[in-house]
FILUM-95235 format. One record per residue: residue number from 1; residue in three letters; x, y, z of N, C-alpha, C in turn. Coordinates in steps of 0.2 Angstrom, whole numbers. Example, Ala and Ser with C-alpha at 12.3 -4.5 7.8 and 13.67 -1.06 7.14 Angstrom:
BEGIN
> 1, ALA, 66, -28, 39, 62, -22, 39, 66, -16, 39 $
> 2, SER, 64, -11, 35, 68, -5, 36, 64, 0, 39 $
END
This chain:
BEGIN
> 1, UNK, 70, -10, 46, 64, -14, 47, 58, -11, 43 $
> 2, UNK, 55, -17, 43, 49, -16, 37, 44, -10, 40 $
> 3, UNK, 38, -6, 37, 33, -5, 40, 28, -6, 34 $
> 4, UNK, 21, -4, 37, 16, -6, 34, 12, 1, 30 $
> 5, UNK, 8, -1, 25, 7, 4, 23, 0, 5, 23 $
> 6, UNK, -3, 4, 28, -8, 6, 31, -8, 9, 39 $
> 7, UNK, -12, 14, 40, -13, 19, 45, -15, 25, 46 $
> 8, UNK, -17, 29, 52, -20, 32, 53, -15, 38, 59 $
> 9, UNK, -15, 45, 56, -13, 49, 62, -18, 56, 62 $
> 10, UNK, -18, 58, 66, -19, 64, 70, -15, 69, 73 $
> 11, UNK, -18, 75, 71, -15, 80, 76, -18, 87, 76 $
> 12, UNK, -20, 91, 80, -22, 98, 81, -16, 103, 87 $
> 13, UNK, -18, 108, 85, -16, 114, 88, -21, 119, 88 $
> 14, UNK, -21, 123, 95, -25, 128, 95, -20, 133, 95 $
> 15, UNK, -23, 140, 91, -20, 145, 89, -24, 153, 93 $
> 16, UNK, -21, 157, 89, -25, 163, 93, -30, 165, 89 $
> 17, UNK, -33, 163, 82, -38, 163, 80, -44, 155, 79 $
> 18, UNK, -41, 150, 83, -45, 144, 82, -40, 137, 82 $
> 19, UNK, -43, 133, 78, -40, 127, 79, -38, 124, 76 $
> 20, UNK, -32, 120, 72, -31, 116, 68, -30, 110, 68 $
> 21, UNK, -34, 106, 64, -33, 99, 65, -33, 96, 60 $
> 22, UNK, -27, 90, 58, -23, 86, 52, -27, 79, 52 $
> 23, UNK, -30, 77, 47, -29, 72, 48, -29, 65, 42 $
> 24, UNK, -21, 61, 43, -19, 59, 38, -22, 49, 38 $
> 25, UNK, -25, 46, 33, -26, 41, 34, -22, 37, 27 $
> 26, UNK, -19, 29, 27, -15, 28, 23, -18, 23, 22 $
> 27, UNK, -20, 16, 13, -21, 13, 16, -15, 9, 9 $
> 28, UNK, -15, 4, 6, -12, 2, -1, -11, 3, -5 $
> 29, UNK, -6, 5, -9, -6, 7, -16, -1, 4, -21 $
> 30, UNK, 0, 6, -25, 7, 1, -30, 11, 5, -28 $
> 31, UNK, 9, 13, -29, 15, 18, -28, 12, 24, -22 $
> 32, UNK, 18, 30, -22, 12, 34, -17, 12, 39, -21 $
> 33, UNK, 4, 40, -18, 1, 44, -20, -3, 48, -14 $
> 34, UNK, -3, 56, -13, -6, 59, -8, -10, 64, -13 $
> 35, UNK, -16, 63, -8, -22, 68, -9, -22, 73, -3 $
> 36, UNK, -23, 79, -3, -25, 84, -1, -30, 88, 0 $
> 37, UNK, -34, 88, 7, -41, 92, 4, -40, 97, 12 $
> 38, UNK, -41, 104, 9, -39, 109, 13, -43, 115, 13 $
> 39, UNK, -45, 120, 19, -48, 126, 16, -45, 130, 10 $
> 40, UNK, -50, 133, 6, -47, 137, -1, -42, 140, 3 $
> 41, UNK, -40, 146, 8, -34, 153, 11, -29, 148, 9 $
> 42, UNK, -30, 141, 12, -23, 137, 14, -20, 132, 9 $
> 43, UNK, -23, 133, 2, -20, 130, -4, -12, 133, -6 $
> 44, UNK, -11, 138, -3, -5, 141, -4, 0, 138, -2 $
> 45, UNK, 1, 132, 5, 3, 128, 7, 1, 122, 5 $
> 46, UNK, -1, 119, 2, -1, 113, -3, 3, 110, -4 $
> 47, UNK, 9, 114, -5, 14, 109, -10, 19, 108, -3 $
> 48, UNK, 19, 114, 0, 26, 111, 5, 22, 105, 12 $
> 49, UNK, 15, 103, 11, 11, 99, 15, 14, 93, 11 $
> 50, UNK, 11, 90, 5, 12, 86, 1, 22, 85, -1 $
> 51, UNK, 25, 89, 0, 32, 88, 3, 34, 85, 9 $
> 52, UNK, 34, 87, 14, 34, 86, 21, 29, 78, 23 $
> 53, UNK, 24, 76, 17, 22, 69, 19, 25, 64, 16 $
> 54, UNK, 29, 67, 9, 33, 62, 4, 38, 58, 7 $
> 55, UNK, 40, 63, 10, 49, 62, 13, 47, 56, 18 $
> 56, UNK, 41, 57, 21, 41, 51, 26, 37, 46, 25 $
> 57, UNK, 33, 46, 21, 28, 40, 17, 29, 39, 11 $
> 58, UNK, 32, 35, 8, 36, 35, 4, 32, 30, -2 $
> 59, UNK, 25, 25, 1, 21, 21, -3, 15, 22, 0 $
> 60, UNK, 9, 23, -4, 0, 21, -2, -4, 25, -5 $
> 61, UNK, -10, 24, -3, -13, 29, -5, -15, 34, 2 $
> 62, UNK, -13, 40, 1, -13, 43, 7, -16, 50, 7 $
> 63, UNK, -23, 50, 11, -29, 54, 10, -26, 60, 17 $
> 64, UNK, -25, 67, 17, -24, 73, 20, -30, 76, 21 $
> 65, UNK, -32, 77, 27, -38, 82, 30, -35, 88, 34 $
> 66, UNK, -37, 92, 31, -37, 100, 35, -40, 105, 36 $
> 67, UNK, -44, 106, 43, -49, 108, 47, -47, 113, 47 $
> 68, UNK, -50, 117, 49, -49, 125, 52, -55, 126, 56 $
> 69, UNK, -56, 127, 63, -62, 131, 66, -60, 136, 69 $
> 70, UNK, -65, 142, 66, -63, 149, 72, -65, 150, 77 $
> 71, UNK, -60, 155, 82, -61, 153, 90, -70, 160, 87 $
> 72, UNK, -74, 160, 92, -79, 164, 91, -76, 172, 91 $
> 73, UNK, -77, 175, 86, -76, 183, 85, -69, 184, 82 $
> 74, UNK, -66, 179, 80, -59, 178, 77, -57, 182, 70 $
> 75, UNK, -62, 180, 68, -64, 182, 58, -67, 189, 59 $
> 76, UNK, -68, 193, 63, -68, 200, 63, -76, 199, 59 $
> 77, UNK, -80, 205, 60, -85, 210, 62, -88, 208, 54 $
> 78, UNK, -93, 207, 52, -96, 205, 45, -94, 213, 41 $
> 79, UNK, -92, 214, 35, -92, 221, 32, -96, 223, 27 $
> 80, UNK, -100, 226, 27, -106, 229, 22, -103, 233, 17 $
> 81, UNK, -105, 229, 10, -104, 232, 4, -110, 238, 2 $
> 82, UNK, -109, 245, 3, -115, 248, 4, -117, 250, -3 $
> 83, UNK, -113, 249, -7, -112, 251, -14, -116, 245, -18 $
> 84, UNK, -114, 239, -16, -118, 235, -17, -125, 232, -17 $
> 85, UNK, -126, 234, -9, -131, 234, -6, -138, 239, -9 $
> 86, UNK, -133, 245, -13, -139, 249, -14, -141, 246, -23 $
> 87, UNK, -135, 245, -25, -137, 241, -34, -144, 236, -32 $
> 88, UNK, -141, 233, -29, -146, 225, -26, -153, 227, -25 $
> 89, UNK, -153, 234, -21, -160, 236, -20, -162, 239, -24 $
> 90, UNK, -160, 245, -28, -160, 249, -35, -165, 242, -40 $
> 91, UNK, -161, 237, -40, -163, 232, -46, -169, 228, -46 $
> 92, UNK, -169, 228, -37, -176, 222, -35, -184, 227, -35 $
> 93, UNK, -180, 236, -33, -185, 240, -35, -189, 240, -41 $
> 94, UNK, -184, 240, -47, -185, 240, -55, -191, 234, -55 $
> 95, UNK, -188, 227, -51, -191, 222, -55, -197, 222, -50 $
> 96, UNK, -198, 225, -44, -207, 226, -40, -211, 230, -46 $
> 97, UNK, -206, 235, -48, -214, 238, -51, -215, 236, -58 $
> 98, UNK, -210, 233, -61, -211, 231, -66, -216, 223, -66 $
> 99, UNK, -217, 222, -62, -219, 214, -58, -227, 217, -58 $
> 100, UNK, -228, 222, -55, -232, 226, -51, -233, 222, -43 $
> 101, UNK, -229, 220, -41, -228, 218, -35, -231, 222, -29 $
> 102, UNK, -234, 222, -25, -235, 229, -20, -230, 228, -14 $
> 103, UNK, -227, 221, -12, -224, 221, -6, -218, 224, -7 $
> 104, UNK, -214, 229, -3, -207, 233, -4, -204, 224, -4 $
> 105, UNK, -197, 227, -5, -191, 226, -3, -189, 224, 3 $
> 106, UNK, -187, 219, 8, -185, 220, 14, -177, 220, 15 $
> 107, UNK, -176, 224, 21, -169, 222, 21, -165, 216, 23 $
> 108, UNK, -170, 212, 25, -167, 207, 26, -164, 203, 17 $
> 109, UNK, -170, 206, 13, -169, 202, 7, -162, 204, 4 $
> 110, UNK, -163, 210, 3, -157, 213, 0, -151, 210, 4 $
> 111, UNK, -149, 212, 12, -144, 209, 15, -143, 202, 15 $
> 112, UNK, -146, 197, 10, -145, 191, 10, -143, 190, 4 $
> 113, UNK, -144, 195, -1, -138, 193, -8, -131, 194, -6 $
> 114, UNK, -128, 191, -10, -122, 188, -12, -119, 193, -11 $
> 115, UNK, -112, 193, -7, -107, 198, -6, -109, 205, -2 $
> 116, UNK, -115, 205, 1, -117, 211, 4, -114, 212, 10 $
> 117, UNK, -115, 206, 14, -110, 205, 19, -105, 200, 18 $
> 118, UNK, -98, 203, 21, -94, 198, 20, -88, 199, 26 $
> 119, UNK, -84, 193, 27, -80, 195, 33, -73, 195, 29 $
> 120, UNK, -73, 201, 28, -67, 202, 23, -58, 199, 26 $
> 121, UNK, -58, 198, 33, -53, 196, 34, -51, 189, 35 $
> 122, UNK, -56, 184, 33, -55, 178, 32, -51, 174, 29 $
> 123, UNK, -49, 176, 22, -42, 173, 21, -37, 175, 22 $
> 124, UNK, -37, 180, 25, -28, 185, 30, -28, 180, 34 $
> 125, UNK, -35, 177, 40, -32, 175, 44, -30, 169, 41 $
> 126, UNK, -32, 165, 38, -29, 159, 35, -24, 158, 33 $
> 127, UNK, -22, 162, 31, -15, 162, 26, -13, 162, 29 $
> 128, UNK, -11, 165, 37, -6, 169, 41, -7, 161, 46 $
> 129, UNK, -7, 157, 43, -8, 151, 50, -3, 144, 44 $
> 130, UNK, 0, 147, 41, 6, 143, 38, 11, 137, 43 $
> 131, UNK, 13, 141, 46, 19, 138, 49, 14, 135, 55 $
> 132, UNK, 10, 138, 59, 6, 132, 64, 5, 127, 58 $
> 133, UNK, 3, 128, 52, 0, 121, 51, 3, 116, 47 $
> 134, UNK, 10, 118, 45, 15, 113, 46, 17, 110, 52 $
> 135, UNK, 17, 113, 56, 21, 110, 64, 13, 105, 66 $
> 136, UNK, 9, 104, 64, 5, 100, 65, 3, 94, 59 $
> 137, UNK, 6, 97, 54, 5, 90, 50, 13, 86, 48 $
> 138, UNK, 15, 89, 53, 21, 86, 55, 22, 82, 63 $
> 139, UNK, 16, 82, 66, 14, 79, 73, 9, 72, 70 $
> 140, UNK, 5, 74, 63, 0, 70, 61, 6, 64, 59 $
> 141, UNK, 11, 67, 53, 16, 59, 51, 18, 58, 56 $
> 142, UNK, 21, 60, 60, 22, 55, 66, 21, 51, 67 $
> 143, UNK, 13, 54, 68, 8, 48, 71, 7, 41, 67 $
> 144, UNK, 6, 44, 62, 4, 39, 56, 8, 32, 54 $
> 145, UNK, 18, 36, 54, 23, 35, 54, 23, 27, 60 $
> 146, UNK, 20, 32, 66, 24, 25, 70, 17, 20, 71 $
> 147, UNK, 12, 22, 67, 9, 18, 67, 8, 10, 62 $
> 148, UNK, 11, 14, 57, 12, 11, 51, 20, 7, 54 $
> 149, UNK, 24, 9, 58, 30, 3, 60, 30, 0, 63 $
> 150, UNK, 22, 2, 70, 20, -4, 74, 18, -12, 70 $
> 151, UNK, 14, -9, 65, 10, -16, 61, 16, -19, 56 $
> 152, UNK, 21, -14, 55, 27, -17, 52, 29, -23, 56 $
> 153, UNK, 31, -22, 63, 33, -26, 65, 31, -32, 67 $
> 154, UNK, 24, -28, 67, 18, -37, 68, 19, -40, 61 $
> 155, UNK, 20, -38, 54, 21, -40, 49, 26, -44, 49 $
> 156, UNK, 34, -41, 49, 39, -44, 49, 39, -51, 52 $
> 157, UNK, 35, -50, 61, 36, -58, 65, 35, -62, 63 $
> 158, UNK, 27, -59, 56, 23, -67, 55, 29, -68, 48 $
> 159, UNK, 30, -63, 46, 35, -66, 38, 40, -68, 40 $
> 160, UNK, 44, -71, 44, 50, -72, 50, 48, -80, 48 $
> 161, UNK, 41, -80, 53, 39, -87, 55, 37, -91, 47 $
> 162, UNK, 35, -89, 44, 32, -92, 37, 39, -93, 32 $
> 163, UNK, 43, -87, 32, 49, -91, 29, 53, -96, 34 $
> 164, UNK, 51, -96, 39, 55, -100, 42, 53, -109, 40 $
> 165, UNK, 45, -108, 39, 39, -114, 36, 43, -115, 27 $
> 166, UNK, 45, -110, 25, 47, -113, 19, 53, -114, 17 $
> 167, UNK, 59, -114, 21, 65, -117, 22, 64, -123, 24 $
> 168, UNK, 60, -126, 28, 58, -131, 32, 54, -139, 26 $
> 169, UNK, 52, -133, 24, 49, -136, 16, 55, -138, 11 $
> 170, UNK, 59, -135, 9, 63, -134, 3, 66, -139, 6 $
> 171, UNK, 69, -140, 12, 76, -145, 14, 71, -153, 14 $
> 172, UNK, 64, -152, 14, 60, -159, 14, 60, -161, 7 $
> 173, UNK, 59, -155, 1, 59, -157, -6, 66, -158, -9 $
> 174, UNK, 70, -155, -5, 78, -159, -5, 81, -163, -5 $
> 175, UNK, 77, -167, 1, 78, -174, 5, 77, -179, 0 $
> 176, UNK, 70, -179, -3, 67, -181, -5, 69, -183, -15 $
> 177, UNK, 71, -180, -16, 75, -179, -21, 78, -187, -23 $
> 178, UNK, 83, -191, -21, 85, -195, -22, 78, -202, -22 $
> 179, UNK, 76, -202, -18, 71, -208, -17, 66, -207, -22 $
> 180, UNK, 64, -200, -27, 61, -197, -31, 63, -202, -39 $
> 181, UNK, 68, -201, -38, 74, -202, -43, 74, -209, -42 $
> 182, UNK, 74, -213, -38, 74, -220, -38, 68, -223, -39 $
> 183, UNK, 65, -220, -36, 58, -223, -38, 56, -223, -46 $
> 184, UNK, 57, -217, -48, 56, -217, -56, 60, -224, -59 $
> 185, UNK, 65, -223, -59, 70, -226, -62, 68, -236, -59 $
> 186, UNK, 64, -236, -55, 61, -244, -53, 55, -245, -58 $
> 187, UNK, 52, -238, -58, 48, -240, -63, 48, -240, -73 $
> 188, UNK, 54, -237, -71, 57, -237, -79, 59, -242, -80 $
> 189, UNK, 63, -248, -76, 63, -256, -76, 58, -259, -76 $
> 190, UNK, 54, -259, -73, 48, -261, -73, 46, -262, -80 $
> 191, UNK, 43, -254, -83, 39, -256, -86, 44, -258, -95 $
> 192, UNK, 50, -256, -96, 54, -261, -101, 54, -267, -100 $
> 193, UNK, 54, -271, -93, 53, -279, -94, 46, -279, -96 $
> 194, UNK, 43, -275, -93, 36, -279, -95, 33, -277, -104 $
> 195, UNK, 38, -273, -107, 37, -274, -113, 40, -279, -117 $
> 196, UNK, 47, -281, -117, 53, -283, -119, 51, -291, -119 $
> 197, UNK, 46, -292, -112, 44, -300, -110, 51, -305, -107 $
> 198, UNK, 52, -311, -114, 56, -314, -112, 65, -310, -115 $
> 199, UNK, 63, -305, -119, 71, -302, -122, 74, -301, -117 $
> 200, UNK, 79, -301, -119, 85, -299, -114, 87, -292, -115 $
> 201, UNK, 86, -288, -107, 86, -282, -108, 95, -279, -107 $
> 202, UNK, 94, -275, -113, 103, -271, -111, 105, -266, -107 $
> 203, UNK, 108, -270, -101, 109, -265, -96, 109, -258, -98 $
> 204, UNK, 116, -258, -102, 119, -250, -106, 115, -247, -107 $
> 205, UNK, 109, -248, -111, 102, -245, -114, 99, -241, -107 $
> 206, UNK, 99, -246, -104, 95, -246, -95, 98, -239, -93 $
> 207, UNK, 105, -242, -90, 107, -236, -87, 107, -229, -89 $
> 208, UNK, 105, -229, -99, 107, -223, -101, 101, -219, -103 $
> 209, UNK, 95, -222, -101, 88, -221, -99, 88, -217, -90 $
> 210, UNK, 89, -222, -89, 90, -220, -80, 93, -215, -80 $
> 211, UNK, 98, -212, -83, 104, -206, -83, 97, -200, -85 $
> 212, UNK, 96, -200, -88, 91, -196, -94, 86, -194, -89 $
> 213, UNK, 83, -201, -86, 77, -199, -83, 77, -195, -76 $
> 214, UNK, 85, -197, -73, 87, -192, -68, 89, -186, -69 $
> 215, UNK, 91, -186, -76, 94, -176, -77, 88, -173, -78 $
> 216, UNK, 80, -175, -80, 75, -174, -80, 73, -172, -74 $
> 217, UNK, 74, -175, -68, 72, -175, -62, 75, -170, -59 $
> 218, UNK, 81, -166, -62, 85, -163, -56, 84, -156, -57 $
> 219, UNK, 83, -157, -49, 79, -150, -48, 84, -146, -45 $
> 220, UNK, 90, -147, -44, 96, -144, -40, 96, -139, -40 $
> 221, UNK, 96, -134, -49, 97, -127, -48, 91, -122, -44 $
> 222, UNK, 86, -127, -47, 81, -123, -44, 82, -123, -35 $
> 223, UNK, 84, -127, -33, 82, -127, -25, 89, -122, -25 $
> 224, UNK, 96, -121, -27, 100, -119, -26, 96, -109, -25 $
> 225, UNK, 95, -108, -33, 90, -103, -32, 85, -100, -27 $
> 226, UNK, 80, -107, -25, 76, -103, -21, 80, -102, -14 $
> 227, UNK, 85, -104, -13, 89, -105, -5, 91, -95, -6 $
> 228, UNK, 95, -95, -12, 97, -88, -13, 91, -83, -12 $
> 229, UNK, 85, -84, -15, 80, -78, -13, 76, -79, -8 $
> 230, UNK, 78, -84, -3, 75, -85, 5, 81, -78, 9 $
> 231, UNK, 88, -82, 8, 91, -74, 11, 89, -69, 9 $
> 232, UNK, 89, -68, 3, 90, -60, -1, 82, -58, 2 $
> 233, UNK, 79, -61, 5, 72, -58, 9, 72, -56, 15 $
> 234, UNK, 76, -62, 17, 77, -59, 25, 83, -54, 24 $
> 235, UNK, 87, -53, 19, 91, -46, 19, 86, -41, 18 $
> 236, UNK, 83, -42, 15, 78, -36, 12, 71, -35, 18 $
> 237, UNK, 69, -38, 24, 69, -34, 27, 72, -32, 34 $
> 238, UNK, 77, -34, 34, 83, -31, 37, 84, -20, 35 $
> 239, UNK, 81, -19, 28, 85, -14, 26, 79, -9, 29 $
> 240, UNK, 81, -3, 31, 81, 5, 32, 74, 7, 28 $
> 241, UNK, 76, 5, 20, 71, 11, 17, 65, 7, 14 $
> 242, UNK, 62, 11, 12, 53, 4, 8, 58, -1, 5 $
> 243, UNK, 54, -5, 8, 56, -14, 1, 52, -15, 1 $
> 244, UNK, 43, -15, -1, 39, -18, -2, 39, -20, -9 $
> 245, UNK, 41, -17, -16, 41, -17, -21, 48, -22, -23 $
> 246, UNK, 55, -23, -19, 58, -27, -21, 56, -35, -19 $
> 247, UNK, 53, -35, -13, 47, -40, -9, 44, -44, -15 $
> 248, UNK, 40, -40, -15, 35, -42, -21, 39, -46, -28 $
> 249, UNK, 45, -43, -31, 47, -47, -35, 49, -53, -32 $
> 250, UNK, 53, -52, -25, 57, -59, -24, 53, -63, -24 $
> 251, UNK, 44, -63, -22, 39, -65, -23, 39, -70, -28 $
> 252, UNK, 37, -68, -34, 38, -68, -39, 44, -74, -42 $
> 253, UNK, 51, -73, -39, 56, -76, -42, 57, -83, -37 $
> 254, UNK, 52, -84, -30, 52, -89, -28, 46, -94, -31 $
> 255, UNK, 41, -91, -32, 34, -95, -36, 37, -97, -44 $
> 256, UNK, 41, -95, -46, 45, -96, -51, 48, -103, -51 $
> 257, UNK, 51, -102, -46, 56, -110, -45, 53, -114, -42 $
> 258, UNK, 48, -114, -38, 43, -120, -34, 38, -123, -39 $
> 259, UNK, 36, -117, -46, 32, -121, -51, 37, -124, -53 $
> 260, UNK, 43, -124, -55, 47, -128, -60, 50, -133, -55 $
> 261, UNK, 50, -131, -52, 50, -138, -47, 46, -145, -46 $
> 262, UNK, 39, -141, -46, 33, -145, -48, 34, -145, -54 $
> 263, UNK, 34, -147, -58, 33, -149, -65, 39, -152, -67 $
> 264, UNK, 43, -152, -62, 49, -158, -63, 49, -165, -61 $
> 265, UNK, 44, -165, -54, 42, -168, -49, 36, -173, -52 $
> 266, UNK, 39, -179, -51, 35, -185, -54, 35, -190, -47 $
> 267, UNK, 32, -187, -43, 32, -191, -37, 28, -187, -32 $
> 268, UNK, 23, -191, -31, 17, -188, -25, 17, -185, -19 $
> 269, UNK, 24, -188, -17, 28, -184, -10, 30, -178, -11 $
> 270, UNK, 35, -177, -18, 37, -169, -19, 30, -165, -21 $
> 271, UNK, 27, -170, -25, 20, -165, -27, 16, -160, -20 $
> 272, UNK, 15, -165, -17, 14, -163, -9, 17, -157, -7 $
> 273, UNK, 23, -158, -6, 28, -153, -1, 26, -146, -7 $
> 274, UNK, 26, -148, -14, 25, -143, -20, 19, -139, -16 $
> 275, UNK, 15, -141, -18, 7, -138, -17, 8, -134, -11 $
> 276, UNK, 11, -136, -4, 12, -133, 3, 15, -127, 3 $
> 277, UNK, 21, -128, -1, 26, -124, -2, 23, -118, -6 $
> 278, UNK, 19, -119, -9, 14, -114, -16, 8, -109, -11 $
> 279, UNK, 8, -115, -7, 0, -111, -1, 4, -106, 2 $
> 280, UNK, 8, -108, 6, 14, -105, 9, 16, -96, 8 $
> 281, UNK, 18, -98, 2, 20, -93, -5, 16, -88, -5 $
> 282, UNK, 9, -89, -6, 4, -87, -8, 2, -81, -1 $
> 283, UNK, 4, -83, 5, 2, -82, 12, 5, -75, 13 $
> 284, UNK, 13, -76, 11, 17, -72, 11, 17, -66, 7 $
> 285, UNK, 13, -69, 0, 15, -62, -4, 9, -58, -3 $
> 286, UNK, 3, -63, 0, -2, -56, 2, 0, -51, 8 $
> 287, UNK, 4, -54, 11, 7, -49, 17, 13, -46, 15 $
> 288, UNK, 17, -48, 10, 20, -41, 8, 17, -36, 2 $
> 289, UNK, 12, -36, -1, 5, -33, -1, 4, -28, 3 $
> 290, UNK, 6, -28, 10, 4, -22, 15, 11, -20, 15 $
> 291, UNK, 15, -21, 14, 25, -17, 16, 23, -11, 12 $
> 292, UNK, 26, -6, 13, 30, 0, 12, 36, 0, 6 $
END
């Protein structure tokens, strides 16, 4: 069964330092493609996230969000670099009296440069939150997963009923075949008498024109063709893995045979059912556009 290559999942876990939340959105693509955006500790798992979403999204463009919030007091006690702290004050002293500044130094100032304070255990705790956050971006594709084979299958009904709309068509332009064929060949009589006047026309000639005009007309292989890639689609969503890219082709190889059909078709009726049959076409291949 088809699904769609659009969707959206979620999923969180809280842990003993906070909470984690996944969030995976999908929407079209020719191929797949997965983006990844995570805190810096958790780049380490990266690639086994980007792993673990392949195996199961197989086509789109598919955007990965990864939260981290700490529970409060989690990331441990701020740690003063005092070594630092006293360079930074050492240096701002140098540039007061060289300044002739009168105001000191405050500690505030100094304890707001860069690296004075630091919660040095911040990426230990990150890092060590691996396997929670696979077990969560593994609840995210599920989610995602069955949401993209819901709209699958709203997919599949309408593509059901639409080739069912173009089988329905093909056996009209089928039908219609022989009276196509005759009516031409009434006016290829036609218009040699009304050339020829009073001459006497030769049948031979006639019917070897008639012959000509209808092998011209015949559109046999083509309708035999598009019958074959009307199953070959309903086999094809019938099957397990993505067929949105073989879809697409059949696509392709039924608009194929409907042009050459039209353009063999010298009667208003088939033209008609043609153009129908092309709307039709056109309906369909935008919605396998969305398949997997």
């Amino acid at each position: 069964m088809i699904k769609s290559m659009t969707g959206y999942g979620k999923a969180e876990a809280v842990v003993a330092t906070g909470r984690l939340q996944v969030e995976i959105r999908a929407v079209n693509h020719r191929y797949g493609e997965v983006s990844v955006k995570m805190p810096r500790p958790l780049l380490a798992h990266e690639h086994e996230v980007r792993k673990r979403i392949g195996e199961r999204l197989k086509r789109g463009k598919i955007d990965v969000f990864v939260q981290f919030e700490a529970a409060a007091g989690e990331l441990g006690k701020p740690q003063v670099n005092i070594a630092l702290a006293k360079s930074y004050y050492d240096a701002l002293q140098t540039l007061r009296q060289a300044l002739g500044i009168v105001e000191p130094v405050s500690l505030g100032f100094v304890a707001g440069q860069r690296d004075v304070l630091v919660a040095e255990d911040t990426e230990a705790v990150l890092g060590s939150l691996g396997e929670a956050l696979l077990l969560v971006v593994d609840e995210a594709v599920a989610a995602i997963d069955l949401m993209r084979s819901r709209e699958g299958d709203a997919l599949q009904a309408d593509l059901n009923g639409r080739l069912l709309r173009l089988a329905e068509l093909l056996e009209a332009i089928a039908s219609r075949v022989p009276a196509a064929v005759a009516t031409q060949a009434e006016r290829l009589k036609e218009r040699v008498a009304q050339l020829l006047g009073e001459t006497a026309m030769d049948p031979a000639r006639l019917a070897q024109e008639v012959a000509i005009l209808a092998d011209r007309s015949d559109v046999t292989e083509e309708l035999v063709r598009f019958r074959s890639h009307l199953v070959q689609v309903r086999e094809t969503l019938q099957q397990p893995e993505p067929v949105g890219r073989k879809l697409d082709f059949l696509m392709q190889e039924l608009n194929r045979e409907v042009n050459t059909i039209g353009s063999k078709a010298n009667d208003a009726t088939m033209a008609a059912l043609v153009v129908e049959t092309k709307a039709e076409l056109e309906k369909i291949r935008e919605q396998v556009q969305n398949v997997e």
